[in-house]
VEXRO-7858 format. One line per 8 residues: number of its first residue (from 1); their letters; for each residue x, y, z of C-alpha. Coordinates in pm, whole numbers, plus 50000, padded with zeros to 5 digits. Example, Ala and Ser with C-alpha at 12.3 -4.5 7.8 and 13.67 -1.06 7.14 Angstrom:
BEGIN
1	AS	51230:49550:50780; 51367:49894:50714
//
This chain:
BEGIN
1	XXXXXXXX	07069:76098:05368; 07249:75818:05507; 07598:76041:05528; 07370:76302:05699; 07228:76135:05932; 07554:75935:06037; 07629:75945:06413; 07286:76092:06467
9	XXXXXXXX	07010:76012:06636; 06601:76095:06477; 06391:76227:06781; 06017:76209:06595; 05824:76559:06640; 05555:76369:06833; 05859:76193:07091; 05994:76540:07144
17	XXXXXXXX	05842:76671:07491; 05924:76305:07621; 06226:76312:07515; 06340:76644:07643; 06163:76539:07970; 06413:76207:07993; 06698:76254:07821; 06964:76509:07798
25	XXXXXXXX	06942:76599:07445; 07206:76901:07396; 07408:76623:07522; 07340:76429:07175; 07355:76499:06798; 07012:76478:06718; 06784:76552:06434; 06408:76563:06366
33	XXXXXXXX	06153:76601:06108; 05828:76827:06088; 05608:76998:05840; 05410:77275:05814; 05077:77238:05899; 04968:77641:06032; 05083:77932:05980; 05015:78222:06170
41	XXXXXXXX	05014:78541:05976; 05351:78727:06070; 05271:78907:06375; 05438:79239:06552; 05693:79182:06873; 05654:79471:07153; 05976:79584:07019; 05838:79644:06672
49	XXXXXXXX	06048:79335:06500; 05831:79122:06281; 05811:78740:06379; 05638:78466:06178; 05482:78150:06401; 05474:77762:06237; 05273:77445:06378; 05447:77173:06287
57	XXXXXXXX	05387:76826:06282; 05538:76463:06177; 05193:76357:06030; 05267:76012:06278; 05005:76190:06564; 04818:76478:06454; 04755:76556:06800; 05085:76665:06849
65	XXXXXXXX	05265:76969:06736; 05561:77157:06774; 05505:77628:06769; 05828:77672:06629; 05887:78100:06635; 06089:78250:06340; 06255:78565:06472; 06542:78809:06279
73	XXXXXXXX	06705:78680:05969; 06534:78323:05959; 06171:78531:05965; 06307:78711:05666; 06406:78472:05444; 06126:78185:05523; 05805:78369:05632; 05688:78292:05250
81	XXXXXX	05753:77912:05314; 05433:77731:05200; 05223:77550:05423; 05298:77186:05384; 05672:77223:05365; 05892:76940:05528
//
């Protein structure tokens, strides 16, 4: 983890929106953390394309989640993910 995480910074789910609000993050390596608390059941786009929808969460303020969509090729292969996932 350590070599992964070299040169990067961890943004905590629950920091994100004030963090994107004050700093310039596609200006920095970052990483962060989240897991699965909801999942929506897979759900139909206007254009007929299935899409999956995940709340997610760093368990540090439960008040605060992240919708993270799952469009394409990343709906296909983790729309079976289990709730609870990190």
């Amino acid at each position: 983890m350590d070599r992964k995480m070299a040169n990067r910074k961890l943004i905590r789910l629950s920091q994100l929106k004030s963090k994107l609000a004050a700093e310039k993050l596609e200006e920095i390596d970052w990483v962060t953390f989240g897991v699965i608390v909801k999942k929506v059941t897979p759900q139909s786009a206007n254009n007929g394309r299935t899409f999956s929808i995940w709340r997610l969460n760093d368990l540090r303020d439960l008040n605060q989640c992240v919708s993270l969509f799952l469009f394409g090729e990343v709906h296909k292969e983790h729309w079976k993910t289990d709730q609870g996932t990190v």
